[in-house]
Backbone as numpy.savetxt, mean C-alpha at the origin, in Angstrom:
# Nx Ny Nz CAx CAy CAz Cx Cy Cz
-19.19 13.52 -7.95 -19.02 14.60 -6.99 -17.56 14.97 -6.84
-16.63 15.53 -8.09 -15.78 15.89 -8.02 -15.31 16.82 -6.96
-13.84 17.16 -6.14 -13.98 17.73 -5.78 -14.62 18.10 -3.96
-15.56 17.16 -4.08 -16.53 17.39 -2.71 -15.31 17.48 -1.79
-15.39 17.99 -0.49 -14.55 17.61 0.60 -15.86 17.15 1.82
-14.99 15.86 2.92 -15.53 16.18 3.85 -15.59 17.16 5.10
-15.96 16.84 6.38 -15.73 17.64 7.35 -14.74 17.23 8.03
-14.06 16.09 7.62 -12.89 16.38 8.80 -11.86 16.71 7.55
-10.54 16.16 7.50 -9.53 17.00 6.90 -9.09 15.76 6.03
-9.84 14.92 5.17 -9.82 14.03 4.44 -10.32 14.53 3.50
-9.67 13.85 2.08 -10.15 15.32 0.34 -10.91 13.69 -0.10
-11.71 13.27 -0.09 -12.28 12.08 -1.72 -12.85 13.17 -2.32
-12.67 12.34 -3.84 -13.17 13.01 -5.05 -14.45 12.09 -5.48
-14.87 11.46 -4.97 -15.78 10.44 -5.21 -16.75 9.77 -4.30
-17.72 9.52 -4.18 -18.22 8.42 -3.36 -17.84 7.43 -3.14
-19.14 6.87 -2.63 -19.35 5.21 -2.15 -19.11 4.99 -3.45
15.68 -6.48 -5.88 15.56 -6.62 -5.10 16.88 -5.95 -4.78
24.53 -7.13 -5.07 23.82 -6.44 -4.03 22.81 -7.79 -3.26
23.10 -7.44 -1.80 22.25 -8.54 -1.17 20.88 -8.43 -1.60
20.29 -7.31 -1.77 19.37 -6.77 -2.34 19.48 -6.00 -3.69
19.03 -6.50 -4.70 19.34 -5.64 -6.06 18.06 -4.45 -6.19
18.45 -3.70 -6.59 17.58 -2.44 -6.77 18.04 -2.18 -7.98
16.87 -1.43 -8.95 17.22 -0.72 -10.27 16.87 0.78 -9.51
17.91 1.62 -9.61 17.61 2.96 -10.02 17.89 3.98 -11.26
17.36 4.53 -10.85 16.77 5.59 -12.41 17.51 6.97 -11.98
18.49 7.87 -11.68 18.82 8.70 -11.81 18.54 9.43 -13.00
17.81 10.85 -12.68 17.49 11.95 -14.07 18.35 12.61 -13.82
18.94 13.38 -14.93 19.96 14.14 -14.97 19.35 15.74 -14.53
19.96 16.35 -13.64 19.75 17.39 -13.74 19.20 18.42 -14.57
18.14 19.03 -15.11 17.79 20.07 -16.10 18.07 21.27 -15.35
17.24 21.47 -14.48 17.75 22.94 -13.46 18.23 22.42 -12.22
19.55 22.95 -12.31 20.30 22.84 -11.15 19.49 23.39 -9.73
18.72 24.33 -9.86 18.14 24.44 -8.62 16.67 23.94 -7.93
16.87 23.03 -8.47 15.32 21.61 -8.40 16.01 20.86 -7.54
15.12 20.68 -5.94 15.62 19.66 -5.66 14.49 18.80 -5.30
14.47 17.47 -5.46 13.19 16.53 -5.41 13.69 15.61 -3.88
12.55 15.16 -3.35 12.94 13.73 -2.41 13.37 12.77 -3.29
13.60 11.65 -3.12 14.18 10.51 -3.83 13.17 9.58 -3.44
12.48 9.16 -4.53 11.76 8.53 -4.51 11.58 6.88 -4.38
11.25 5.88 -3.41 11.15 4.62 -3.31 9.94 4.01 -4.26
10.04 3.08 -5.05 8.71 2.37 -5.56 8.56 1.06 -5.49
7.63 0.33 -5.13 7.51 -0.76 -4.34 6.04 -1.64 -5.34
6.72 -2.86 -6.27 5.73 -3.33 -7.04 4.66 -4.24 -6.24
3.60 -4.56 -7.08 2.49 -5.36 -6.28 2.78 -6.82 -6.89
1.67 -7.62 -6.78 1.44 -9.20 -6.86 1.90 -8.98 -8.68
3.15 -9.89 -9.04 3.10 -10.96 -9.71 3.91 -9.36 -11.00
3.98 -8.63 -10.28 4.58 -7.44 -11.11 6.61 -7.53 -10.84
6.84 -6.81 -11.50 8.64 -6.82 -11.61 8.60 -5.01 -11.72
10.42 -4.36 -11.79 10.64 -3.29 -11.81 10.13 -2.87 -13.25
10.24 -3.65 -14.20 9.98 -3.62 -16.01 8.93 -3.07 -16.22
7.62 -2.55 -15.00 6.13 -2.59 -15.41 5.92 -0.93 -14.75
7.14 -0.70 -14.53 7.17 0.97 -14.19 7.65 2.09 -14.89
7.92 1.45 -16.32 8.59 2.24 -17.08 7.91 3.62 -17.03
6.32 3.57 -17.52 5.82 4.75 -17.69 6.07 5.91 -16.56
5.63 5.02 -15.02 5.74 5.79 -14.33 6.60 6.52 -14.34
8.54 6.22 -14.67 9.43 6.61 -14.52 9.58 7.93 -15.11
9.11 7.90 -16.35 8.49 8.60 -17.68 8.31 9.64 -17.29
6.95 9.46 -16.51 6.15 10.94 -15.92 6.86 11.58 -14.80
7.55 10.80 -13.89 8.27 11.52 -12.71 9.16 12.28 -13.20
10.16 11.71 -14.48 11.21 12.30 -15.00 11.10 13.41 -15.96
9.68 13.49 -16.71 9.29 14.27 -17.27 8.77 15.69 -16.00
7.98 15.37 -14.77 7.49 16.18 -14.12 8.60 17.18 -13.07
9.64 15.88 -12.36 10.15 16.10 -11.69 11.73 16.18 -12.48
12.53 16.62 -13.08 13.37 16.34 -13.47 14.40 16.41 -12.03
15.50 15.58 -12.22 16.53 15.59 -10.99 16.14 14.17 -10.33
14.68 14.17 -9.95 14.33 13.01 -9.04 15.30 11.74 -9.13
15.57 11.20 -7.91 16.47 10.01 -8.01 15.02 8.99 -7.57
15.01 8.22 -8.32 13.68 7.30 -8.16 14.20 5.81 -8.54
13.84 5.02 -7.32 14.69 3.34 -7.09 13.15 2.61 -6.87
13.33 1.62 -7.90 12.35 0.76 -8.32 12.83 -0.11 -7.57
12.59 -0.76 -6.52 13.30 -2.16 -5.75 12.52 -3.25 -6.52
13.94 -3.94 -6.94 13.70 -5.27 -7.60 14.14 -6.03 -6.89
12.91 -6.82 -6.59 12.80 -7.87 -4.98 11.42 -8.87 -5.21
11.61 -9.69 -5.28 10.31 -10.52 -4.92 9.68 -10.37 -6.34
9.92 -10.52 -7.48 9.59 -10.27 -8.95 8.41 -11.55 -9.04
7.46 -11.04 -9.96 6.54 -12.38 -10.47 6.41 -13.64 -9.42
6.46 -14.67 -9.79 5.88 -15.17 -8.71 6.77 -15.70 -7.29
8.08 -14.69 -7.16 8.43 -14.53 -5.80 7.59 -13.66 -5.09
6.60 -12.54 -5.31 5.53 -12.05 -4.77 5.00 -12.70 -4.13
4.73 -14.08 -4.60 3.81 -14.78 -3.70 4.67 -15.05 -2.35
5.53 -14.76 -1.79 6.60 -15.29 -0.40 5.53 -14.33 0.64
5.70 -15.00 1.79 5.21 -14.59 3.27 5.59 -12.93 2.90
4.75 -12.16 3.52 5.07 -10.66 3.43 6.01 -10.31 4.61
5.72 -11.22 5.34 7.04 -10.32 6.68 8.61 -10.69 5.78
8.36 -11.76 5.25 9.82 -12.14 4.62 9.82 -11.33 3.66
9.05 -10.49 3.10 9.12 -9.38 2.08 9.64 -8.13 2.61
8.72 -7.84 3.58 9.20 -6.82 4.05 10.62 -6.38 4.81
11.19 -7.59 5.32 12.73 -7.72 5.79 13.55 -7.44 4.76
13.25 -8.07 3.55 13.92 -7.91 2.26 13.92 -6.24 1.76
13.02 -5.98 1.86 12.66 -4.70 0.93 13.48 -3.87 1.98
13.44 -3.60 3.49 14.02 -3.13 4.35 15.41 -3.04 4.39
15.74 -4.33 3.89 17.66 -4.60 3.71 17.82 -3.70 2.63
16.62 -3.20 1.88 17.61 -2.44 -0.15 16.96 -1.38 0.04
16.57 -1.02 1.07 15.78 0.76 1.08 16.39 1.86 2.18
16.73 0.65 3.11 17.17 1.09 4.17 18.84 2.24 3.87
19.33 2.47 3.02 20.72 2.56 2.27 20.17 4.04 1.88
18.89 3.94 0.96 18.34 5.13 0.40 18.23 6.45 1.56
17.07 5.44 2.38 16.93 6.39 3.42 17.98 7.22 4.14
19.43 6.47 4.79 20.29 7.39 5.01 20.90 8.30 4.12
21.08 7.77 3.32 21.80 9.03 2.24 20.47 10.03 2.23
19.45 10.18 2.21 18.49 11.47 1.90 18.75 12.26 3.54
19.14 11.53 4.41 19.30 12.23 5.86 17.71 13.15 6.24
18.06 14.03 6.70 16.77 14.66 7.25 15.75 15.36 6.23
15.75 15.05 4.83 15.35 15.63 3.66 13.95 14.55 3.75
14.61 13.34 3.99 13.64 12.46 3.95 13.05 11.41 2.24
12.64 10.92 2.10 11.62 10.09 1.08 10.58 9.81 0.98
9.99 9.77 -0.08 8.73 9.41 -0.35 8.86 7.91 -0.95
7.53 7.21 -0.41 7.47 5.52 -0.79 5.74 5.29 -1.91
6.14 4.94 -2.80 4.88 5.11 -3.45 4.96 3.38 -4.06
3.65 3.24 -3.80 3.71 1.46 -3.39 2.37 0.87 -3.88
2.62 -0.01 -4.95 1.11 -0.15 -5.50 0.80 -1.57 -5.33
-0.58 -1.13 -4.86 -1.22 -3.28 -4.49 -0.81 -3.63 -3.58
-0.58 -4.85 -3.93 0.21 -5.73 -2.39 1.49 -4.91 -2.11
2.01 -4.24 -2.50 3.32 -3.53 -2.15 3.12 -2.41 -1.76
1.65 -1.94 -1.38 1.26 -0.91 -0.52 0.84 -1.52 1.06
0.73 -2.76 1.53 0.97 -3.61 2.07 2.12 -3.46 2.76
3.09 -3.60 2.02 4.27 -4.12 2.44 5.04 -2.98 3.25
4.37 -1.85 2.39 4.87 -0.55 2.71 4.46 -0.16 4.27
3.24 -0.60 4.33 2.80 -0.34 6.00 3.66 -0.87 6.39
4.15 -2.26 6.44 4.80 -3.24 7.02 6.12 -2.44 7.57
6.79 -1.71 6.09 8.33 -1.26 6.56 7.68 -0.18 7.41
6.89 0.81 7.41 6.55 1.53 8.19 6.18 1.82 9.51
5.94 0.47 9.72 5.51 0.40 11.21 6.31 -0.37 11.95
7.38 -0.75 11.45 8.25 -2.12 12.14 9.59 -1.07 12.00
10.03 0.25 11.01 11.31 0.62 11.40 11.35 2.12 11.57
11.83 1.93 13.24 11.05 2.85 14.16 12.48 4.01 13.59
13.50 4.17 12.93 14.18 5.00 12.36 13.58 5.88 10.74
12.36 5.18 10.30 12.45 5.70 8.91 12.31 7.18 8.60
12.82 7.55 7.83 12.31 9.32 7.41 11.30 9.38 6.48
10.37 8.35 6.13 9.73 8.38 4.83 8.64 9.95 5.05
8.52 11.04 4.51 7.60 12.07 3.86 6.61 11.64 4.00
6.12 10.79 2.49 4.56 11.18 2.09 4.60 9.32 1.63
3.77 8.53 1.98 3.35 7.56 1.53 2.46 7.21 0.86
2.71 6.96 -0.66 1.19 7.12 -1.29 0.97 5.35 -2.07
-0.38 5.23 -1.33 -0.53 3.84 -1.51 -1.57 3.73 -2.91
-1.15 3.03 -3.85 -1.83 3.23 -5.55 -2.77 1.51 -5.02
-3.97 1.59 -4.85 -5.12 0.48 -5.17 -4.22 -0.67 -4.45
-3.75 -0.20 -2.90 -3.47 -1.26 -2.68 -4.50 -1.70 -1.13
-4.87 -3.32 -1.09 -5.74 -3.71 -0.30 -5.41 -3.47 1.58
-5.67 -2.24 1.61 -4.76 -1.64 3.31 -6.15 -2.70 4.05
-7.35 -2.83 4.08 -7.83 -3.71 4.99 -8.20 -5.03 4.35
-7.35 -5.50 3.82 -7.31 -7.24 2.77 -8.18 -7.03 1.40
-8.30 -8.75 1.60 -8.86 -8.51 0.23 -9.89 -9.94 0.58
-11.51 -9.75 -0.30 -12.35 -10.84 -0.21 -12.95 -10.34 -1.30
-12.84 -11.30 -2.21 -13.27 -10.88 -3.41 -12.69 -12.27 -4.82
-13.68 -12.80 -5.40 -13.08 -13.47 -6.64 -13.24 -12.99 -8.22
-11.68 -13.15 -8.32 -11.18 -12.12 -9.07 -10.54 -13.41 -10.13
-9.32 -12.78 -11.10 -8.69 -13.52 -11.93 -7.56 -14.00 -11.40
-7.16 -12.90 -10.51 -5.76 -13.55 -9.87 -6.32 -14.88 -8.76
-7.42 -14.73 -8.59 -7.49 -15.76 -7.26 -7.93 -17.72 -7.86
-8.40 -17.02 -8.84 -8.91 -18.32 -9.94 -7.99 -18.71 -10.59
-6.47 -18.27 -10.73 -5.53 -18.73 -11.45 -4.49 -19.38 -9.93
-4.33 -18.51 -9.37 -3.57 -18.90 -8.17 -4.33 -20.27 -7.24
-5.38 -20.52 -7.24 -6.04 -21.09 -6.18 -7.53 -21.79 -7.16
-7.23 -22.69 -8.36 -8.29 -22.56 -9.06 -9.32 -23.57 -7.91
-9.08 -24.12 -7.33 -10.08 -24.79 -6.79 -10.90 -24.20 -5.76
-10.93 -23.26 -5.46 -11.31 -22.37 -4.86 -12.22 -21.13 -5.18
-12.97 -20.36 -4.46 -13.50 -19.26 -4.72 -13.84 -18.49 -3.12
-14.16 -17.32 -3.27 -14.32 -16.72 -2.16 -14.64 -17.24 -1.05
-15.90 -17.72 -1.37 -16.81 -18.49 0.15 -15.82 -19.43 0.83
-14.71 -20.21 0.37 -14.39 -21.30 0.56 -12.52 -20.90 1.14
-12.16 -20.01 0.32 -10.57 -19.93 0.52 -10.36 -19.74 1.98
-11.44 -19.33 2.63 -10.99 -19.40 4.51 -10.08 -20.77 4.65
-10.73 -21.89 4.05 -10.43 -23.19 4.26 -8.70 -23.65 3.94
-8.06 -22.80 3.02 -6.95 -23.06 2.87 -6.07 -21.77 3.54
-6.59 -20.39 3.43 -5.73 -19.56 4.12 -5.40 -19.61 5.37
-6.46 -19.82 5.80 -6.42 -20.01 7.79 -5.98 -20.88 8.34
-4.96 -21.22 7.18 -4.39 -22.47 8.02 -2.93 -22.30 7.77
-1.74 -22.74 8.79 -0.65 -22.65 8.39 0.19 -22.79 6.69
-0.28 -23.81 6.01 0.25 -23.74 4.60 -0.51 -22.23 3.76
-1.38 -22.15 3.94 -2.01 -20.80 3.37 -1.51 -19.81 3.69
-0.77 -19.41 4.90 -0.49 -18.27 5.25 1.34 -18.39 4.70
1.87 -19.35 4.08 3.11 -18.89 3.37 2.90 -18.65 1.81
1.38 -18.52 1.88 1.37 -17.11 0.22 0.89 -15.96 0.96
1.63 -14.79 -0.19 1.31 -13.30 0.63 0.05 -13.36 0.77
-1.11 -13.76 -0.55 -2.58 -13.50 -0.80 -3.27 -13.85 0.77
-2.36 -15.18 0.94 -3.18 -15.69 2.20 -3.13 -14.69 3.62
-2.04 -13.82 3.53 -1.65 -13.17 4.62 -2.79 -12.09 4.89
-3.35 -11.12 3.81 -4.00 -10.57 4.09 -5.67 -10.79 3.25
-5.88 -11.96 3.46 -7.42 -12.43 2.52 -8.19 -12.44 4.29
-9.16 -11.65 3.97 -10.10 -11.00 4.92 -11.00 -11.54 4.86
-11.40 -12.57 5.29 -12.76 -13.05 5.26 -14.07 -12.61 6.32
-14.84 -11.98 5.80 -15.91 -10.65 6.93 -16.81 -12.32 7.46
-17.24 -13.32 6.99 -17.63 -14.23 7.63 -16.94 -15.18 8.47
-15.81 -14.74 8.50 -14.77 -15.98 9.56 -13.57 -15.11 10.17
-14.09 -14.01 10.76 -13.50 -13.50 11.50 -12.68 -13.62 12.40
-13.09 -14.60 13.28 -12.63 -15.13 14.62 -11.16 -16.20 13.94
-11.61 -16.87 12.75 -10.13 -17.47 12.03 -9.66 -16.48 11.49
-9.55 -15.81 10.43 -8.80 -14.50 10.20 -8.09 -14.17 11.20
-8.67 -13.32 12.28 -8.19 -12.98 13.80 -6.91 -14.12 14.30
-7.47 -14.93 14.34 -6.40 -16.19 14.68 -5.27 -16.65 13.91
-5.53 -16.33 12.33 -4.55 -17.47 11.68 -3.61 -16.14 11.04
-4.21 -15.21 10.75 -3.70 -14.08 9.96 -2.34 -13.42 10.55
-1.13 -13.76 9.58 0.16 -13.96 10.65 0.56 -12.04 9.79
-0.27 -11.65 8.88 0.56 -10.24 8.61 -0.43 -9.14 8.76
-1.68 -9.50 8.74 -2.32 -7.77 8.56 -3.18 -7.92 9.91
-3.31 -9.23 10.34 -4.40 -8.67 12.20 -3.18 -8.00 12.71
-1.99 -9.01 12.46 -0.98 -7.87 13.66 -0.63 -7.20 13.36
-0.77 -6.54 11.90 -0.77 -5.16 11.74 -1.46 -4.38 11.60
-2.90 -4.73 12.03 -3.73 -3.67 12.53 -4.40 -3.99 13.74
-3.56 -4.74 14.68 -3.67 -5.07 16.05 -5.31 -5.51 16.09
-5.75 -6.53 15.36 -6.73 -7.00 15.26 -6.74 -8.55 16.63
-5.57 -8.64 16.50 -5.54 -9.57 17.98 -4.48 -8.64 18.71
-3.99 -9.42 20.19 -2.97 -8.26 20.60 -2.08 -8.63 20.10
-1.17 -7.51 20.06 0.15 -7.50 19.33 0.78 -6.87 20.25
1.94 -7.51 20.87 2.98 -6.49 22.01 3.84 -5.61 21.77
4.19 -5.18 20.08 5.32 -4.37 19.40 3.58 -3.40 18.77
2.78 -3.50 19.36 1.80 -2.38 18.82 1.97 -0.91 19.20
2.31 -0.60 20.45 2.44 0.53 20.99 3.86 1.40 19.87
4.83 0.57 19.82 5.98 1.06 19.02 5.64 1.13 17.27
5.04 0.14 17.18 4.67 0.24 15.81 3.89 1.39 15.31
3.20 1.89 16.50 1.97 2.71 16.10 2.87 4.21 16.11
4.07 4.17 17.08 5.15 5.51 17.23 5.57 5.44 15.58
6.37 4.60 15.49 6.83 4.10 14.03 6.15 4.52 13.01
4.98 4.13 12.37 4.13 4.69 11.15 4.04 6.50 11.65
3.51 6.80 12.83 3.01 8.26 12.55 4.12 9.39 13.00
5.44 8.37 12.20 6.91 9.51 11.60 6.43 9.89 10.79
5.72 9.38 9.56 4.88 9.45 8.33 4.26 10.97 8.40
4.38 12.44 7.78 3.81 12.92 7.68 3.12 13.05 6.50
2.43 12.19 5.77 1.30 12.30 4.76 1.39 10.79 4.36
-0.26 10.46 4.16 -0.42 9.31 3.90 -1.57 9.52 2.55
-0.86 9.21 1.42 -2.29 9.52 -0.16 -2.67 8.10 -0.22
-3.97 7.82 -0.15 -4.91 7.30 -0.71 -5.46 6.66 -1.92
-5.37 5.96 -2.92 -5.67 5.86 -4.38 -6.14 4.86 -4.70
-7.40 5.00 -5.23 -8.42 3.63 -5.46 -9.49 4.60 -6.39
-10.21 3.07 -7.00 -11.57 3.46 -7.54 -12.29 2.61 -8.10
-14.03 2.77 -8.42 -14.46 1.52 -8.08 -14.64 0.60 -9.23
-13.49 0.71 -10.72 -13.29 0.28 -11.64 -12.36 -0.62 -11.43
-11.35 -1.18 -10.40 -10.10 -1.50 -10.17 -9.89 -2.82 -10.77
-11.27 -3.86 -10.44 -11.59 -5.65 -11.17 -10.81 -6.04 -10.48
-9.77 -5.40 -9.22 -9.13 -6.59 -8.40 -9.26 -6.62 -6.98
-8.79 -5.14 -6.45 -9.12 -5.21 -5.30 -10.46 -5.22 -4.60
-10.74 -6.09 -3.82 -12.10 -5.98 -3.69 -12.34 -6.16 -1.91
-13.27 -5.64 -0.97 -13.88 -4.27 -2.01 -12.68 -3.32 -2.59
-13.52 -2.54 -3.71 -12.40 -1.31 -4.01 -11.96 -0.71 -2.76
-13.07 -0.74 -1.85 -13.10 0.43 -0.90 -11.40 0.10 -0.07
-11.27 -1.14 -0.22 -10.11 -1.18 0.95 -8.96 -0.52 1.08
-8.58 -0.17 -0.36 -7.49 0.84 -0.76 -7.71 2.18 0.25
-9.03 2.66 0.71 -9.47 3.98 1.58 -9.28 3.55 2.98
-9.15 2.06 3.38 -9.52 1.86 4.87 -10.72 1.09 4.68
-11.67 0.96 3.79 -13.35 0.54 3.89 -13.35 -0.72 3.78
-14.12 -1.70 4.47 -14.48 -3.39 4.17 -15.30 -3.36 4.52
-15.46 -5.14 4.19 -16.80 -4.74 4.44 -17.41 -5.35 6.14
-18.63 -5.67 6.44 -18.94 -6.02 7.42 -19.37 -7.59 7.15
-19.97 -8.29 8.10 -20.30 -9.55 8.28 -21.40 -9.74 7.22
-22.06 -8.48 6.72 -22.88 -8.55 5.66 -22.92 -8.37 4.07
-21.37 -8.19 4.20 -20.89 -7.80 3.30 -21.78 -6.36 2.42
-21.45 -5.53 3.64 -22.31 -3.94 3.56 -20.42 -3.12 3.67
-20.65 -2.06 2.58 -19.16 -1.41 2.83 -19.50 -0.79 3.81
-18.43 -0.64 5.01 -18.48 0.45 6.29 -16.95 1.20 5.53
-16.73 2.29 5.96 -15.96 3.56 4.97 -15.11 3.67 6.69
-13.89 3.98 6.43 -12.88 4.03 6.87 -13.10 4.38 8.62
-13.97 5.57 8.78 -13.84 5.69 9.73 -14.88 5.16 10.60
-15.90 4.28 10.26 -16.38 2.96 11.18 -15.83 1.51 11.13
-14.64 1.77 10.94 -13.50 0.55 11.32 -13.11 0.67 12.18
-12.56 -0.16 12.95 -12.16 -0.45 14.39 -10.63 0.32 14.60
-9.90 0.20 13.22 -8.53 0.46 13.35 -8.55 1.76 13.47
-9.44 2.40 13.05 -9.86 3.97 12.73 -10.23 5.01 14.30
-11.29 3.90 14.50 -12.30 4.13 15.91 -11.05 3.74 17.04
-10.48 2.84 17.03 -9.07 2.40 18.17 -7.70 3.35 18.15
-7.79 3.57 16.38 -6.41 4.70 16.42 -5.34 3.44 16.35
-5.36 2.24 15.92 -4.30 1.13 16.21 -3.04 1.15 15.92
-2.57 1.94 14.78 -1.53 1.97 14.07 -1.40 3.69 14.04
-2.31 4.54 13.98 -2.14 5.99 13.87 -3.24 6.65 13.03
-3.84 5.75 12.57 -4.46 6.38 11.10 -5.50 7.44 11.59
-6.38 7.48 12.72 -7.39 8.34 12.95 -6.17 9.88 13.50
-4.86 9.28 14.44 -3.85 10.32 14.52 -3.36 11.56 13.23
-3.24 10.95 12.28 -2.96 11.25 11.43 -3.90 12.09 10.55
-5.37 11.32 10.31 -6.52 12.20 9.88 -6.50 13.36 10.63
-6.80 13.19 11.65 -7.04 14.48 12.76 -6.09 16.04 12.79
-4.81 15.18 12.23 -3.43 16.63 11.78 -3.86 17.56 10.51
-4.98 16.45 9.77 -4.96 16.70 8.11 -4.19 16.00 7.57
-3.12 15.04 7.61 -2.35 14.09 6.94 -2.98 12.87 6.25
-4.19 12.90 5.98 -4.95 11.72 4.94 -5.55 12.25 4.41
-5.35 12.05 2.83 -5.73 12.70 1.86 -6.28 10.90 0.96
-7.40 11.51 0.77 -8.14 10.34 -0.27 -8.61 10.43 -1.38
-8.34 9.80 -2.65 -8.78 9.97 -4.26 -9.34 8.89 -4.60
-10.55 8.97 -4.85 -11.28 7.98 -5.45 -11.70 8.27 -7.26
-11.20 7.38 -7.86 -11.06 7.98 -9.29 -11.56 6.83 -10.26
-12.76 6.91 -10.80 -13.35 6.01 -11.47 -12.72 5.84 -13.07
-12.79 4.63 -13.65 -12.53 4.06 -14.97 -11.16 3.67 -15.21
-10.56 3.32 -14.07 -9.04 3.01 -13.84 -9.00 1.59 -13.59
-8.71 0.59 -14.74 -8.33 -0.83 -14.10 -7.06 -1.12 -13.18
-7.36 -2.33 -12.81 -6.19 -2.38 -11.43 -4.74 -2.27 -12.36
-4.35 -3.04 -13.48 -3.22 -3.41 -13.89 -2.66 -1.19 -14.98
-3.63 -0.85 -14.23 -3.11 0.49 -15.41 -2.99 1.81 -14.53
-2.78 1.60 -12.84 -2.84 2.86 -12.16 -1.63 3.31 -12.41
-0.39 2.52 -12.59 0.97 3.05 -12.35 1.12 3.44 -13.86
0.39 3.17 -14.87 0.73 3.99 -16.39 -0.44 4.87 -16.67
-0.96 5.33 -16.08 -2.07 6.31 -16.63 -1.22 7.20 -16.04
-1.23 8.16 -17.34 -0.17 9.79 -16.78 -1.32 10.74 -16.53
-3.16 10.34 -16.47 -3.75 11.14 -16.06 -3.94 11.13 -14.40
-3.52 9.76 -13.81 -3.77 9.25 -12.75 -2.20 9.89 -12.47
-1.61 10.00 -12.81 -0.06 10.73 -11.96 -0.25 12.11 -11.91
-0.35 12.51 -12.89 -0.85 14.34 -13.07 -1.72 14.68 -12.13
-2.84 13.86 -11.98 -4.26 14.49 -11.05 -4.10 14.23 -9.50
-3.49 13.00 -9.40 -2.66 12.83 -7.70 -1.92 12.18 -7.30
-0.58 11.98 -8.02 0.18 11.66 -7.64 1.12 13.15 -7.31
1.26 13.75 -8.42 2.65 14.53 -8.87 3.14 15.25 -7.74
2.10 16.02 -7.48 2.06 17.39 -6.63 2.59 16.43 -5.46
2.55 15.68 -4.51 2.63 15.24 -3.87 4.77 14.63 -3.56
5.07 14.62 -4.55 6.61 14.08 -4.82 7.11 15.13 -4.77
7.40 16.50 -4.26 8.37 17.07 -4.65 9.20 16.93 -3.48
């Protein structure tokens, strides 16, 4: 169902690390009278700046001029560090970008767990100018699901069972553990989950009210998932969707964060500022090099 829209102002196309080192990519000018945002990119689990070449490719090919900074931070298996300690980090080498663009602003395009992280800077720095945030297949309501990464990271383990090591203080200093969602152990999730309940005010959180000012500076938030991904699971979470205690997908807007408004996200739908792409036959490790997946929704979106 290409194409379809719903009725509110949401588009799916589909159904059910310098203290901080940064690589940037400056393109040289082709037409002097092009001017682009400057683009932030923010890698996922167990990825480095090296795995963005293509992307760079297509921006520089699409966008010529674009100044686009790959933050090299937390590479391979420094990924695995606590995400608030990520996100402080990533904050110390972005934060530099952002003033120099002044009121022009940036775009943050952030794939996987580093779409994650991206909420994180978003809602914790109540100065940012970021534009358009476009999150590529990354797990915005966790992740419950056994996969390859979780059988290599945690072989003794599998879904039913990893409550047993995440929900507990040593579990929660890997990122995985920070946001692993378990729909049957809620009430521990709720309790032990030191990065994504309090960032989607799933227990109380007293920096919620500001946090929630903070993200909806954000005028556009893109969407990008599909149900080929083999990692994130559900796919759906990349949209907002998890599942329930029955492990039944509920779709973005019968979530609590949605229905509460916790962070902004139903704020934001309601302007027209959430835009959603659901795009089938895309594995997880190939969203950031498919130049059909940049062409069809990313591009338009960066200028």
């Amino acid at each position: 169902m290409a194409g379809q829209k719903r009725s509110s102002s949401m588009t799916r196309l589909c159904p059910l690390a310098l203290p901080a080192i940064c690589v940037s990519v400056l393109v040289w000018l082709v037409d002097p009278t092009a001017s682009y945002k400057p683009i932030i990119v923010i890698h996922g689990l167990f990825d480095s700046s090296a795995n963005f070449k293509n992307l760079l490719a297509y921006i520089n090919k699409s966008h010529p001029g674009t100044n686009v900074t790959v933050v090299d931070l937390f590479d391979s298996r420094q990924s695995l560090d606590p995400l608030w300690k990520q996100v402080q980090g990533f904050r110390e080498a972005i934060y530099p970008i952002m003033q120099n663009a002044g009121s022009d602003g940036v775009h943050l395009l952030c794939y996987s767990q580093g779409g994650l992280i991206c909420r994180g800077l978003l809602q914790t720095m109540p100065d940012h100018n970021v534009d358009t945030f476009i999150s590529l297949s990354s797990p915005q309501l966790g992740q419950y699901g056994d996969t390859d990464y979780l059988r290599y990271l945690f072989p003794a383990y599998v879904k039913a069972n990893l409550f047993r090591l995440c929900y507990t203080r040593y579990g929660q200093t890997y990122s995985i553990c920070n946001f692993w969602n378990d729909p049957h152990h809620h009430d521990m999730y709720v309790n032990a989950s030191d990065f994504l309940a309090p960032l989607n005010s799933d227990r109380s959180e007293p920096n919620a009210t500001e946090w929630k000012k903070n993200f909806l500076r954000l005028r556009r938030l893109v969407l990008i998932g599909g149900p080929d991904d083999g990692v994130i699971t559900p796919w759906q979470s990349s949209h907002f969707g998890f599942f329930d205690e029955n492990e039944t997908i509920l779709e973005m807007k019968a979530q609590m964060v949605y229905q509460k408004d916790t962070f902004g996200l139903q704020t934001l739908d309601y302007h027209g500022a959430v835009t959603t792409y659901c795009v089938p036959g895309v594995l997880h490790t190939q969203w950031h090099s498919n130049e059909t997946v940049f062409k069809d929704y990313m591009e338009k979106w960066l200028t």
